[in-house]
C-alpha positions as CSV (number, residue, x, y, z in Angstrom):
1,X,-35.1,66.0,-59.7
2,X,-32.1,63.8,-57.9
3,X,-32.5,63.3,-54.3
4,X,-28.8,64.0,-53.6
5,X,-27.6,67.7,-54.1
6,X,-24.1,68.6,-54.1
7,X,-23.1,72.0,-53.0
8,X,-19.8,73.8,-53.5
9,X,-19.7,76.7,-51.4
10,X,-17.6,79.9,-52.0
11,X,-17.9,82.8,-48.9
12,X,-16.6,85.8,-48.5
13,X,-13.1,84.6,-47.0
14,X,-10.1,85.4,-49.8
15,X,-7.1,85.6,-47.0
16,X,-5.0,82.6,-47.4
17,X,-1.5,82.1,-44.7
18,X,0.6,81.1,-48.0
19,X,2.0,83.3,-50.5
20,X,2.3,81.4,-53.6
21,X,3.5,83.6,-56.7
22,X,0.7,81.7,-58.8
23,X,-2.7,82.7,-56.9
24,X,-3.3,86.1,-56.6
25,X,-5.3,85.7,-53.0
26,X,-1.6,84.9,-51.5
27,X,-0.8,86.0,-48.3
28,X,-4.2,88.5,-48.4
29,X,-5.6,89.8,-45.2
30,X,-9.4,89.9,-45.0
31,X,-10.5,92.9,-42.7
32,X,-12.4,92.2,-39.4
33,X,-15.5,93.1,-41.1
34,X,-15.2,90.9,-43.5
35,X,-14.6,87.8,-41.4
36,X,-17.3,88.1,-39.4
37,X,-19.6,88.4,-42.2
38,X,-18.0,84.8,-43.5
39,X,-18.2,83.4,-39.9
40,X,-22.1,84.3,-40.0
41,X,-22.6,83.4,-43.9
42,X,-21.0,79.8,-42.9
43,X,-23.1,79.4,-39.3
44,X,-26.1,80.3,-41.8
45,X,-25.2,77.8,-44.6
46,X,-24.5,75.1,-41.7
47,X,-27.7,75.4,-40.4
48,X,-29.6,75.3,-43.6
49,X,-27.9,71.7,-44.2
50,X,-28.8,71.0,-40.9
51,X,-32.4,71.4,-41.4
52,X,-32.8,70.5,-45.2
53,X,-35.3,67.4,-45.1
54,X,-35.1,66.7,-49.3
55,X,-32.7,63.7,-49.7
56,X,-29.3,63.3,-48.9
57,X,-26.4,66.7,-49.7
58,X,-22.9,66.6,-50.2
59,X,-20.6,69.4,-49.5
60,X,-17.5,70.8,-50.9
61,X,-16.1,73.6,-49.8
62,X,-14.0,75.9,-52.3
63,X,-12.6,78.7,-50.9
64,X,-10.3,81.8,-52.5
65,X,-8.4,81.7,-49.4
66,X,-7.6,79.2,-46.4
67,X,-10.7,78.3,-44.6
68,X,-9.2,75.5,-41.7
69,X,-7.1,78.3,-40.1
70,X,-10.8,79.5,-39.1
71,X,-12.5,77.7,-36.4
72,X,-15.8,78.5,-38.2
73,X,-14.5,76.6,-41.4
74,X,-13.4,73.6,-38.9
75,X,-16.4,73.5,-36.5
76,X,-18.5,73.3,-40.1
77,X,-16.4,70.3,-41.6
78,X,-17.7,68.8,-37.6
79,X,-21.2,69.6,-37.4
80,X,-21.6,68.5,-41.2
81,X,-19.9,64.9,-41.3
82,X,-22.1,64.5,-38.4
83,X,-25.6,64.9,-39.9
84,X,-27.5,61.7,-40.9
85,X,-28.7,62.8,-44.4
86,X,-25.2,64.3,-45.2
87,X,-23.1,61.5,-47.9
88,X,-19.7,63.8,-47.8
89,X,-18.2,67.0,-46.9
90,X,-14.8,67.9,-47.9
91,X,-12.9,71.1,-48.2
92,X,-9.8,72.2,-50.8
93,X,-7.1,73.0,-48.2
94,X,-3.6,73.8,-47.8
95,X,-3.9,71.2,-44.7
96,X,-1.3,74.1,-43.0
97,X,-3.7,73.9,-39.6
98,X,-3.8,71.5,-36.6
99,X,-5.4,68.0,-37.1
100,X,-6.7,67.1,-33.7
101,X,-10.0,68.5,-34.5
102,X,-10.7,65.9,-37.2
103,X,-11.0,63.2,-34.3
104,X,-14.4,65.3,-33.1
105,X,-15.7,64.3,-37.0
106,X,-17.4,61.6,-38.4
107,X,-14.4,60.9,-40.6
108,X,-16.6,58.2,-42.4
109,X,-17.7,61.2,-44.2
110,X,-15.4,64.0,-44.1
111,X,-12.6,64.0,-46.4
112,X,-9.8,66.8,-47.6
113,X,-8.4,67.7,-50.9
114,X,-4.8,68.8,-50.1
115,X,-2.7,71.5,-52.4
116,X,1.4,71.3,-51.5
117,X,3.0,74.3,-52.5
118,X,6.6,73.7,-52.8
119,X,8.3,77.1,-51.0
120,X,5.5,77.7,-48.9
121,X,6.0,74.2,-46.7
122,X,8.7,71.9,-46.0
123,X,9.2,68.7,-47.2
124,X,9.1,66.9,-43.6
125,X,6.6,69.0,-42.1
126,X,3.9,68.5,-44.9
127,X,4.8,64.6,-45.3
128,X,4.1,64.5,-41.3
129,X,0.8,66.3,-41.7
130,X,0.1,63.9,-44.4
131,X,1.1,61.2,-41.8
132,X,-1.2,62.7,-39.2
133,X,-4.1,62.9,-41.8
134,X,-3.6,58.8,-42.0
135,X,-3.4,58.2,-38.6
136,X,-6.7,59.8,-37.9
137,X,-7.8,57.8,-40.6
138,X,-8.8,60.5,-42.8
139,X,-9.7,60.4,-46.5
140,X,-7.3,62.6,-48.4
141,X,-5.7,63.5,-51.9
142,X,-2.5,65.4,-52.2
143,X,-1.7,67.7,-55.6
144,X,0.6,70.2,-56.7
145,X,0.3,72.4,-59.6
146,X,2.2,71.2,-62.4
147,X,5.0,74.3,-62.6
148,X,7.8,73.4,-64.0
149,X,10.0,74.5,-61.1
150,X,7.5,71.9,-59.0
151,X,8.7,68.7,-61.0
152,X,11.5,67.4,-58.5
153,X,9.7,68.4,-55.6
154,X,6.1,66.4,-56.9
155,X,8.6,63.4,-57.9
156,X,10.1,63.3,-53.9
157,X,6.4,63.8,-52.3
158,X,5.1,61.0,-54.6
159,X,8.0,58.4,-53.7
160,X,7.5,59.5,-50.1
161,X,3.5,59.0,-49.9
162,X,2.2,56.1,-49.3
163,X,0.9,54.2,-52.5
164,X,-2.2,54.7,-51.4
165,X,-2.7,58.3,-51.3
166,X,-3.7,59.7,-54.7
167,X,-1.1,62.6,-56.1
168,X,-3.1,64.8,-58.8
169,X,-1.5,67.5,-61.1
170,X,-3.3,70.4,-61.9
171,X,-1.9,71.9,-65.3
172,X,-0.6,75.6,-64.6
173,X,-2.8,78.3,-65.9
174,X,-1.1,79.4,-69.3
175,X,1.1,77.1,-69.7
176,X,1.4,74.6,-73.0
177,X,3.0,71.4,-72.1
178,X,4.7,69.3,-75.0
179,X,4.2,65.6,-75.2
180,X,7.2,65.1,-73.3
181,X,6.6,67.6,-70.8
182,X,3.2,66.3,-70.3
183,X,4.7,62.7,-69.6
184,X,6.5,63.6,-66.9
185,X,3.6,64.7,-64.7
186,X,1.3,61.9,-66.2
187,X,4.2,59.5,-64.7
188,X,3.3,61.0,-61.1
189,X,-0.5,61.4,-62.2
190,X,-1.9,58.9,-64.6
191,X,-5.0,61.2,-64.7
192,X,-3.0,64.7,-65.6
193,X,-4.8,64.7,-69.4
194,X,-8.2,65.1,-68.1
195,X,-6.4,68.6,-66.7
196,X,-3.3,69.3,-69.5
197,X,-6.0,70.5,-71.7
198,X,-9.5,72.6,-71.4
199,X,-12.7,70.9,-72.2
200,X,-14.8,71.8,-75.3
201,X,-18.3,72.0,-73.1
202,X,-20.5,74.2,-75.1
203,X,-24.0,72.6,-75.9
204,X,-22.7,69.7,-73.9
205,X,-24.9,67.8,-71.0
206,X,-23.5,69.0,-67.3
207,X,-24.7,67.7,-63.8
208,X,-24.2,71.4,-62.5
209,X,-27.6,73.1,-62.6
210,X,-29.1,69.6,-61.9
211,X,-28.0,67.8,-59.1
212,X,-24.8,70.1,-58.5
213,X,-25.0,74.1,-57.8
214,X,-22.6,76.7,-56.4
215,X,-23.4,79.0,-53.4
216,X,-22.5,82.2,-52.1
217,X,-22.0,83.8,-48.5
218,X,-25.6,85.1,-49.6
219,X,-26.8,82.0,-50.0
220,X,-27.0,83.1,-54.1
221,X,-27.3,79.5,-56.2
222,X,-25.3,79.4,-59.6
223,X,-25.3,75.9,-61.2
224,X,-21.6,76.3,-60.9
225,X,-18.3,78.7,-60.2
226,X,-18.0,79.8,-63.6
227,X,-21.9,80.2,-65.0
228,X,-22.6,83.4,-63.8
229,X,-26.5,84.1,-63.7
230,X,-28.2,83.0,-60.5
231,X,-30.7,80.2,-60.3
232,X,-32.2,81.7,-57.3
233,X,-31.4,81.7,-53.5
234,X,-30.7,78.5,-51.1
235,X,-32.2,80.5,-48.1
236,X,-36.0,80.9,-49.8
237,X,-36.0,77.6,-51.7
238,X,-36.4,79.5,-55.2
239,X,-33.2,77.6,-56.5
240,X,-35.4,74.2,-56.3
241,X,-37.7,75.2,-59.0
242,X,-34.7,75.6,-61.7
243,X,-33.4,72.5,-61.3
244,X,-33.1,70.6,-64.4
245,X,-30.6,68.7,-66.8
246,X,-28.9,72.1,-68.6
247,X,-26.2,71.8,-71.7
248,X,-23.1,74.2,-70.6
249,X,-23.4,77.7,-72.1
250,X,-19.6,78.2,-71.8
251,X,-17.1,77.5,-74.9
252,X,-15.1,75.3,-72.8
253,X,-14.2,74.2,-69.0
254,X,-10.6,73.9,-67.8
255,X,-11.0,73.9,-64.1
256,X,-11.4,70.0,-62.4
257,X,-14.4,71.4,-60.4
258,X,-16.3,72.0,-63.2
259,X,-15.4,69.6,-65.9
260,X,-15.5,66.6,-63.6
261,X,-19.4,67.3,-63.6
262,X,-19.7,67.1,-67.5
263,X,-21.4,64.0,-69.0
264,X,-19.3,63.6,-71.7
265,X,-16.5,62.6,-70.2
266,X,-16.0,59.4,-67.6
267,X,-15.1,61.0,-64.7
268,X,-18.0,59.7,-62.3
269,X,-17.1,56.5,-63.0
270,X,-13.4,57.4,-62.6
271,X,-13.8,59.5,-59.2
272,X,-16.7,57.0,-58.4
273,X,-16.8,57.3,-54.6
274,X,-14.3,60.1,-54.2
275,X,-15.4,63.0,-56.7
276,X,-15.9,65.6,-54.1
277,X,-12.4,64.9,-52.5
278,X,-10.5,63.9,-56.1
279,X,-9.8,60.2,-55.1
280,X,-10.5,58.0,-57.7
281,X,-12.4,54.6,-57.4
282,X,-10.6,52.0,-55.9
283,X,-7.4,53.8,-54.9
């Protein structure tokens, strides 16, 4: 069993502040009810990492909606970077919310995996977030989804980011590029073939279930997103039991957060240093 577990955590929260025509959690309002219950699940989680005394965790958190407009989801990316046994936390974000709070962090540790949406943002105001983000000296990536309609805008935001910040491309869901069309996005993203295609993964060796598992609000442990049947619960320690090297059950994997954990392809070594936050080694 690896001394170093990675958790992605999922809660209840599916509002989100954007309404992009491609996610289907745009501009959705979770209820009172429900926030609180994702406030509580998150205080819970964050306390668990707190006290967990069996190597070192990393943390990333994937939510359906936006979790840094929720002071819950920004006091947690705080408390985490700051415990001694924690190696990264890092969140998928639309980076729409204030940045001064990131100066409370260890930023040593804490790191953000940033989604523009062209027609949700402006141009100058996202670029000066990005600009904040580096002045507080934090570790980002920036992507876009590769939608056609999203080419000119990825081509301005990568001539206008500094060489150093990683641009990814996530290939659209549905959507068949052609050679040519897959050129144009590998120009901005020399990386956008591990995503233009899905993954064959059936039978194949996967970290997930090993040293990386998905949790819930409940604190129900999956060995990822898309691998439905639990492996127990974080909160009673019955997950630790089924941890093991697992071959994926699944015909194939075409989201980065799950094939990046396969073993047959080279992404640790690619992302060495940066997987949780999609910077690759030596950036």
């Amino acid at each position: 069993m690896s001394d170093h577990l990675t958790l992605l955590y999922r809660g209840p929260l599916s509002s989100c502040d954007y309404d992009c025509p491609y996610c289907p959690f745009a501009k959705r309002r979770d209820t009172p009810e429900l926030l609180r219950a994702d406030r509580a699940a998150l205080e819970r989680f964050t306390a668990w990492a707190a006290a967990y005394r069996h190597g070192r965790l990393s943390v990333l958190f994937t939510p359906w909606g936006e979790g840094l407009v929720r002071s819950w989801y920004r006091r947690a990316m705080v408390e985490l970077s700051r415990l001694p046994h924690l190696e990264r936390v890092a969140i998928q974000t639309n980076a729409s919310c204030r940045t001064g709070w990131l100066a409370e962090a260890d930023r040593s540790k804490l790191a953000l995996w940033v989604t523009y949406h062209p027609g949700q943002v402006s141009e100058p105001r996202f670029l000066a977030k990005c600009a904040e983000l580096a002045a507080l000296g934090v570790r980002f990536s920036v992507g876009v989804v590769g939608q056609p309609e999203h080419l000119a805008a990825a081509r301005r935001l990568r001539a206008a980011l500094p060489e150093g910040v990683y641009l990814w491309v996530n290939a659209a869901d549905g959507l068949t590029y052609t050679d040519a069309e897959a050129a144009q996005w590998s120009e901005l993203d020399p990386l956008f073939g591990y995503s233009r295609h899905p993954h064959r993964s059936a039978g194949l060796p996967c970290r997930t279930g090993e040293s990386v598992v998905s949790v819930d609000g409940d604190g129900t442990v999956r060995r990822c997103h898309f691998v439905r049947p639990p492996l127990g619960n974080l909160y009673d320690d019955s997950y630790r039991e089924q941890l093991r090297p697992r071959a994926c059950p699944l015909g194939s994997c075409d989201c980065h957060i799950g094939y990046v954990h396969l073993e047959s392809l080279p992404l640790y070594d690619v992302f060495a240093g940066g997987v949780l936050e999609r910077i690759p080694h030596g950036w």
